[in-house]
C-alpha positions as CSV (number, residue, x, y, z in Angstrom):
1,X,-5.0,-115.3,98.2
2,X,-7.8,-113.3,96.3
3,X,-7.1,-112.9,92.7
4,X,-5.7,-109.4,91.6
5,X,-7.6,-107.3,89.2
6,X,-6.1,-104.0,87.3
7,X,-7.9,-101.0,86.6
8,X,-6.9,-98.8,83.7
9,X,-7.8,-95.3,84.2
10,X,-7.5,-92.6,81.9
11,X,-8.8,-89.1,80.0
12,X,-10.9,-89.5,76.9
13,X,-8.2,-90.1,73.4
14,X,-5.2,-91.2,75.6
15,X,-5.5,-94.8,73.6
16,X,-6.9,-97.0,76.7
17,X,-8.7,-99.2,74.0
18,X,-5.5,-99.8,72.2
19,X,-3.3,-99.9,74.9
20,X,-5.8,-102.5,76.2
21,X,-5.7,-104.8,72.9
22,X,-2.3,-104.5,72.9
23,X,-1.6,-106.0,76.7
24,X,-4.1,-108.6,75.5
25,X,-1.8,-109.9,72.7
26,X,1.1,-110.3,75.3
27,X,-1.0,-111.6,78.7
28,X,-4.3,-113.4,79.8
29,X,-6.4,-110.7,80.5
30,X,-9.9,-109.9,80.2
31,X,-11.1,-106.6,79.3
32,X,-13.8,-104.8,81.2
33,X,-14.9,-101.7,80.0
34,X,-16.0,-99.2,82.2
35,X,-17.6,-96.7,80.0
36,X,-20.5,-95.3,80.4
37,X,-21.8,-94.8,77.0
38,X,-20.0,-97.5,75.0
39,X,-23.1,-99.5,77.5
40,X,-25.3,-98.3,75.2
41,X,-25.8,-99.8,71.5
42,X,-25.9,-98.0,68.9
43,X,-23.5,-95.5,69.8
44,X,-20.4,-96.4,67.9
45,X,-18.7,-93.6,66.5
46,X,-19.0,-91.3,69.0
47,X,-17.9,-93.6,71.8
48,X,-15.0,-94.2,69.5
49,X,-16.2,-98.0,70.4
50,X,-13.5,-100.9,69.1
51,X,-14.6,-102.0,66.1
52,X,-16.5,-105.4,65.8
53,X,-13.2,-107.0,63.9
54,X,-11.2,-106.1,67.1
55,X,-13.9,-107.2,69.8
56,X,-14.3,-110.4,67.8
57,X,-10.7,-111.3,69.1
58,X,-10.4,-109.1,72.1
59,X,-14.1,-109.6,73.9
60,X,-15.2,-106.5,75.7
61,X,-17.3,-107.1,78.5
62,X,-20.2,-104.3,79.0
63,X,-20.2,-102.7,75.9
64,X,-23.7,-102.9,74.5
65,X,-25.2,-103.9,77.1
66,X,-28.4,-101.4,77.4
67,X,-30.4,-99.9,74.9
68,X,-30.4,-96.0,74.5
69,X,-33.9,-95.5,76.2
70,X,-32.4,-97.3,79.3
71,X,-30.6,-95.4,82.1
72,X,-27.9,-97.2,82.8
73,X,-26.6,-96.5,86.4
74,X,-23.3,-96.6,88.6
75,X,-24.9,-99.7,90.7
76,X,-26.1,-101.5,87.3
77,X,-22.4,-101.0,86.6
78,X,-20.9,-102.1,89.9
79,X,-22.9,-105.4,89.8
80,X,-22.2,-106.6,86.2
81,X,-19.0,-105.9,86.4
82,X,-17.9,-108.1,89.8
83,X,-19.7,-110.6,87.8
84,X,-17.4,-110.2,84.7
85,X,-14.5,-110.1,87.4
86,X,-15.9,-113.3,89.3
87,X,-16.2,-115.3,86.0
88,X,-13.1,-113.7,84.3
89,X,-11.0,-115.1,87.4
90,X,-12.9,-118.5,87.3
91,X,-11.3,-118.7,83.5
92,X,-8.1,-117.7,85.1
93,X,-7.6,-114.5,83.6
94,X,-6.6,-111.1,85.0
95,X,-9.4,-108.7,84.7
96,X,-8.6,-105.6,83.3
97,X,-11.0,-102.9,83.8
98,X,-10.4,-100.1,81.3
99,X,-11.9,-96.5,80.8
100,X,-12.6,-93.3,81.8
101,X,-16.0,-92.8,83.4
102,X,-14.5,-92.2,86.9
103,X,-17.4,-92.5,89.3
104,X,-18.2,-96.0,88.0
105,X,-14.2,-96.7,88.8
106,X,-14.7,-95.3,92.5
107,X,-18.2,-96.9,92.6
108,X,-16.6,-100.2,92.1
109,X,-13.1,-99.7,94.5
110,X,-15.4,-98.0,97.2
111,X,-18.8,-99.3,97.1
112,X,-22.2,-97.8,96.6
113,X,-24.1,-96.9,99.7
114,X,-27.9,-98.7,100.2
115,X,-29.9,-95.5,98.7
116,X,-33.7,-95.7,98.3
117,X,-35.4,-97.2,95.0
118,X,-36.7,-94.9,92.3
119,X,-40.1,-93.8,92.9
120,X,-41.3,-92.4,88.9
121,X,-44.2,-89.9,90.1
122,X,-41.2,-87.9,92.5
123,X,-39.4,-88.0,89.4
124,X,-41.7,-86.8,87.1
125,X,-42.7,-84.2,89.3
126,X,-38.9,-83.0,88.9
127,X,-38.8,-83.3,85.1
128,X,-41.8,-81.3,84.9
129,X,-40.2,-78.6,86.9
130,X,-37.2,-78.7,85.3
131,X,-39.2,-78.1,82.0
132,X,-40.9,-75.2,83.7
133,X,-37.6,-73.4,85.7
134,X,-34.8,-75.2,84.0
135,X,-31.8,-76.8,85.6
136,X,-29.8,-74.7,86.7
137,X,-32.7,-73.7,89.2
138,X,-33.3,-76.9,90.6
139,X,-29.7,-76.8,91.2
140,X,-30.0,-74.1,93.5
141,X,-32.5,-76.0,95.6
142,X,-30.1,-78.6,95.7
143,X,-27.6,-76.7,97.5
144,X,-30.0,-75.2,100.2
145,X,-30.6,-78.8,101.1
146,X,-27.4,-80.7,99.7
147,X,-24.7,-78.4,100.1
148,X,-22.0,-81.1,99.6
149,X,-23.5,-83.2,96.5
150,X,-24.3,-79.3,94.8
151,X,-20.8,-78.8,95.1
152,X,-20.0,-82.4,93.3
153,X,-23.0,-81.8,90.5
154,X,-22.7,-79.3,87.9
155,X,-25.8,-77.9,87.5
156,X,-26.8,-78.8,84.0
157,X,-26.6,-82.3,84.8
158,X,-30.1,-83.2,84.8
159,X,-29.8,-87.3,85.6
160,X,-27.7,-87.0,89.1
161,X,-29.8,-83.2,90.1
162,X,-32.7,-85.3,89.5
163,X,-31.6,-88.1,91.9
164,X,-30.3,-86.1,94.8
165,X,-33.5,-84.1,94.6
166,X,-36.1,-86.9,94.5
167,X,-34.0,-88.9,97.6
168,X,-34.3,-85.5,99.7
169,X,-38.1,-85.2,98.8
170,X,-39.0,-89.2,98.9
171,X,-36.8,-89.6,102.6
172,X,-36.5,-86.4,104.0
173,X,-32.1,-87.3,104.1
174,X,-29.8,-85.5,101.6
175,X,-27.6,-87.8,99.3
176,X,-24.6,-87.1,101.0
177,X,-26.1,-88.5,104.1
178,X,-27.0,-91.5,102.7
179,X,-23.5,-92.0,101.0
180,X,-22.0,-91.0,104.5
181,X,-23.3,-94.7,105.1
182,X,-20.8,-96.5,102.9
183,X,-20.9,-99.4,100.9
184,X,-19.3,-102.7,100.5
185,X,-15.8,-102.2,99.0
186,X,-14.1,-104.3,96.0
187,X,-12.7,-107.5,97.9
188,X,-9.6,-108.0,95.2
189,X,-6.4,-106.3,95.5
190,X,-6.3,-103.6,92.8
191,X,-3.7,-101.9,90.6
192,X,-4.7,-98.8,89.6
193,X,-2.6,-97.4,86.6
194,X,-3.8,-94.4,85.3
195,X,-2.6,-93.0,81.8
196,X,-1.6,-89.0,82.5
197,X,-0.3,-87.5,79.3
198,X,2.2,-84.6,80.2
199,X,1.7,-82.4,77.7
200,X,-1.5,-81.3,77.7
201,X,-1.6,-79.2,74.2
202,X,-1.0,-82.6,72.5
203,X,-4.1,-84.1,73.9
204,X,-6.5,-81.2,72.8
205,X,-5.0,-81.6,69.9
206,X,-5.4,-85.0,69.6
207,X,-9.3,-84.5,70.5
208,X,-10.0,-82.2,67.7
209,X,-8.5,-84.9,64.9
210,X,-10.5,-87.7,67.0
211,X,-13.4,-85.6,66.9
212,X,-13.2,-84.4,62.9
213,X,-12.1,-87.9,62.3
214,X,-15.6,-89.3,63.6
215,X,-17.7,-86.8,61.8
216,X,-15.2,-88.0,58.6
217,X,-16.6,-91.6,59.6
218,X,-20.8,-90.5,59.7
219,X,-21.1,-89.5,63.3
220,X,-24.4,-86.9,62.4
221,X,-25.6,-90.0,60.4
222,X,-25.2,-92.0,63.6
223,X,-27.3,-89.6,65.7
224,X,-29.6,-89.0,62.8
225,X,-30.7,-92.9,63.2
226,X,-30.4,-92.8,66.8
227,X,-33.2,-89.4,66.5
228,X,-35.5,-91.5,63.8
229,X,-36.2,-94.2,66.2
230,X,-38.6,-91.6,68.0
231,X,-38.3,-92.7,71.6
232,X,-35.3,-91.0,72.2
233,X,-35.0,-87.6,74.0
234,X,-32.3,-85.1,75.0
235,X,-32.6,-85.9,78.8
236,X,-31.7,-89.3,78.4
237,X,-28.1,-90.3,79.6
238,X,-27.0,-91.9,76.6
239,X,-28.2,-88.5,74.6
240,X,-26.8,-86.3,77.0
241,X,-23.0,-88.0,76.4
242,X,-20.0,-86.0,75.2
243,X,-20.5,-85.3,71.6
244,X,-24.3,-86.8,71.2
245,X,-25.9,-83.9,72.5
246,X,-24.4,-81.3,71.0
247,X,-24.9,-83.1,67.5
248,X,-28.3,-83.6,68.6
249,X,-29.0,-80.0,68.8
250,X,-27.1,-79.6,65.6
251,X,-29.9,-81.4,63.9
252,X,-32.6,-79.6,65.7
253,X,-31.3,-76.7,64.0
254,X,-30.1,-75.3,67.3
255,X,-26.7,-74.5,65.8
256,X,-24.6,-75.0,62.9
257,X,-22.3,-77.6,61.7
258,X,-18.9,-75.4,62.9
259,X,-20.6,-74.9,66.1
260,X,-21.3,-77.7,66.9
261,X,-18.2,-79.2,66.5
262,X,-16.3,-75.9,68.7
263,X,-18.7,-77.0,70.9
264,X,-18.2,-81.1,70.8
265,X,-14.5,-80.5,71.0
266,X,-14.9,-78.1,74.0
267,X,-17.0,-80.5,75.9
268,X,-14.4,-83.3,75.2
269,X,-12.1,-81.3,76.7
270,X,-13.8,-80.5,79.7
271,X,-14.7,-83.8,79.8
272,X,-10.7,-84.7,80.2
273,X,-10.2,-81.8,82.5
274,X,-12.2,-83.1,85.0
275,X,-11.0,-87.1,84.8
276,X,-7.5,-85.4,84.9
277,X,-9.3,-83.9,88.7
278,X,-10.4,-87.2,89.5
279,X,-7.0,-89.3,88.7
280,X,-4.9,-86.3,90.8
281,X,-7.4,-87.3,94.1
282,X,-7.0,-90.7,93.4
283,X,-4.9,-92.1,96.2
284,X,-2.3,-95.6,94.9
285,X,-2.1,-94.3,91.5
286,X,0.4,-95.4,89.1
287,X,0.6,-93.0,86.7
288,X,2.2,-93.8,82.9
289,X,2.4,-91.0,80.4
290,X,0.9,-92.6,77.1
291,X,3.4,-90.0,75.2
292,X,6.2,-92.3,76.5
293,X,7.6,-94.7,73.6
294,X,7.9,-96.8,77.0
295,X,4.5,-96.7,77.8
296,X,3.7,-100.7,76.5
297,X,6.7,-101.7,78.4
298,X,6.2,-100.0,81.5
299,X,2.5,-100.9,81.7
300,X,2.9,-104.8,80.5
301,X,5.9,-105.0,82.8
302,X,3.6,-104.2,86.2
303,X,0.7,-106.8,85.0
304,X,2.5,-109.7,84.0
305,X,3.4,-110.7,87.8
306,X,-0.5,-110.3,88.5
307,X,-1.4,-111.9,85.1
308,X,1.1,-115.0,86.4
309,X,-0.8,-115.1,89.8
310,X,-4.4,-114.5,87.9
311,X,-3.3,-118.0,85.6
312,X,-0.7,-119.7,86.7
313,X,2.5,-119.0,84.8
314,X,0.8,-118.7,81.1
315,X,1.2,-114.6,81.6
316,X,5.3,-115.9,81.2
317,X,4.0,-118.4,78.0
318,X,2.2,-115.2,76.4
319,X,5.2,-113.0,76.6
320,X,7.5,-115.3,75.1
321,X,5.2,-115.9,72.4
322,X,5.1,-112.1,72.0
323,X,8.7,-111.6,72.3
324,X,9.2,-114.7,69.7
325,X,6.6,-113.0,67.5
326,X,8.1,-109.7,67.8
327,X,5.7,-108.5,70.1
328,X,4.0,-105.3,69.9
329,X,6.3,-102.2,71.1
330,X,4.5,-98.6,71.4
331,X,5.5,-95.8,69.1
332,X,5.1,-92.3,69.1
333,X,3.6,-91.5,66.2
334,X,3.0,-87.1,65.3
335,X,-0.3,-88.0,63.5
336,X,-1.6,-89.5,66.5
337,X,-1.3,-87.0,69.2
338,X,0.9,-89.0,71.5
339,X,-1.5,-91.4,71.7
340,X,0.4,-95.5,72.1
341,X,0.1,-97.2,68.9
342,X,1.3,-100.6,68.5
343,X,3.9,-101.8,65.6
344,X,1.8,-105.2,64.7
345,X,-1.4,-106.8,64.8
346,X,-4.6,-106.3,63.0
347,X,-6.7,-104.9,66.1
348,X,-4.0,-102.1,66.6
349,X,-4.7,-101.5,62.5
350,X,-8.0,-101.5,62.6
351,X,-8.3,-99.3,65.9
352,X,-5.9,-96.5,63.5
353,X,-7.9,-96.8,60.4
354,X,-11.5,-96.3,62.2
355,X,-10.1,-93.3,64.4
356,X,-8.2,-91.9,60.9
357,X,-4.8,-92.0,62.7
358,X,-2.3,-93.6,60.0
């Protein structure tokens, strides 16, 4: 039988990473993030990216892995990760794949289709023309020709405009054509559990103290060094993230400090909306409210079975050395938005202190 893997799905400031690090202190998994801008080094604060104390003893695979002039891409993403799944089931761990970028989630489950390689003059020839028109414009000529990925592609999104653009000009076929095709699915059997908070007022609240808390912690210092390296631009992908652009404009004297942040924390917030779109269309869900008290129990309780068959009865060991220990039970705690805090262990007191929720 194929080895199981898990995917934990969720909007941005549900606690994933600590929810993650705490399964990890009662089973033998191996986390996987699937985020696409904790890829990228240097962004730390604004990822809210596990400190290095807490990645020292729970590894994350894929976070910095590319440099902020790189675009990292869905099909980068899809092959490093079945290689972190590959050699995390070789160590006879259960992988746990854990974030929120959701199209690198479905990329995986469902398989990229074969599109055409990059060819840099088509896509200069767009950026030049985006420079000239703007965006939004170019978004319009994707939906005489690509009805269907227009609908998917907001049209300020410059990376994935740019894309479906320079496959109609370089092949004459629309994206959606070539993703008609299909791709190679995952070949494990999946659990999808998906952290839905029900009330959604505590989440928004709970991104505005997340957000306030990282400019506390020198997020405009963070993009300050990230802008005096010089080879960094607004159109790049790791730029463009939640957060990182509009503090970039913020020090381009775009707009002020309170601004900026209205605007971060609107993003963010968007940003959850549409996850929340993506986890309601997503069929075999198990959904888990992280405002539950339950919600360590519940989730450890569906893994350790997979963890058992991932390596061989030590998921069983690991929860009675937990139990024996104490283990690590989730609280609901009012400074932290509903967001699952575990009772013990320094990764869960490190993940509070850098996100300022004690």
């Amino acid at each position: 039988m194929t080895a199981p893997v898990v995917f934990l799905m969720g909007p941005t400031a549900t606690g994933k990473t600590e929810l993650a690090c705490a399964l990890a202190e009662r089973l033998p998994v191996e986390i996987i993030s699937v985020d696409s801008a904790m890829v990228y080094r240097g962004l730390d604060i604004g990822t809210a990216k596990p400190p290095p104390e807490v990645r020292a003893r729970f590894p994350h695979r894929l976070v910095d892995v590319a440099d902020p002039a790189e675009r990292y891409s869905a099909g980068r993403f899809v092959r490093e990760a079945t290689e972190a799944v590959e050699q995390a089931h070789a160590r006879g761990r259960l992988p746990l794949l854990v974030g929120g970028t959701m199209l690198y989630f479905h990329a995986l489950e469902r398989g990229l289709a074969p599109l055409p390689e990059a060819v840099p003059e088509v896509r200069a020839a767009i950026d030049a023309e985006a420079a000239e028109r703007g965006w939004p414009a170019l978004h319009a000529e994707l939906a005489r020709v690509d009805p269907q990925a227009a609908a998917r592609i907001r049209p300020h999104d410059a990376q994935r405009i740019q894309r479906a653009l320079e496959i109609w000009r370089v092949t004459g076929r629309s994206l959606s054509w070539w993703q008609a095709r299909g791709g190679r699915p995952a070949p494990w059997p999946l659990t999808r559990i998906a952290l839905v908070p029900s009330d959604r007022a505590a989440l928004h609240a709970r991104i505005e103290r997340r957000f306030q808390a990282m400019l506390d912690a020198g997020f405009l210092e963070e993009v300050a060094r990230l802008r005096a390296r010089g080879d960094l631009d607004p159109t790049l992908p790791a730029i463009r993230a939640v957060g990182y652009r509009q503090a970039w404009a913020h020090l381009d004297g775009a707009v002020g400090r309170e601004e900026m942040a209205a605007q971060a924390v609107a993003a963010t917030r968007g940003l959850a909306r549409r996850q929340l779109t993506w986890l309601r269309r997503w069929p075999g869900l198990v959904a888990v409210d992280p405002l539950d008290p339950r919600c360590l129990e519940r989730v450890a309780a569906m893994m350790a079975p997979l963890a058992g068959n991932s390596a061989g009865g030590a998921a069983s060991n690991e929860q009675g050395r937990a139990r024996r220990a104490g283990g690590a039970a989730v609280l609901q705690s009012p400074a932290s938005g509903g967001v699952p805090r575990a009772s013990s262990g320094a990764p869960q007191r490190a993940l509070r202190e850098k996100n300022n929720q004690e």
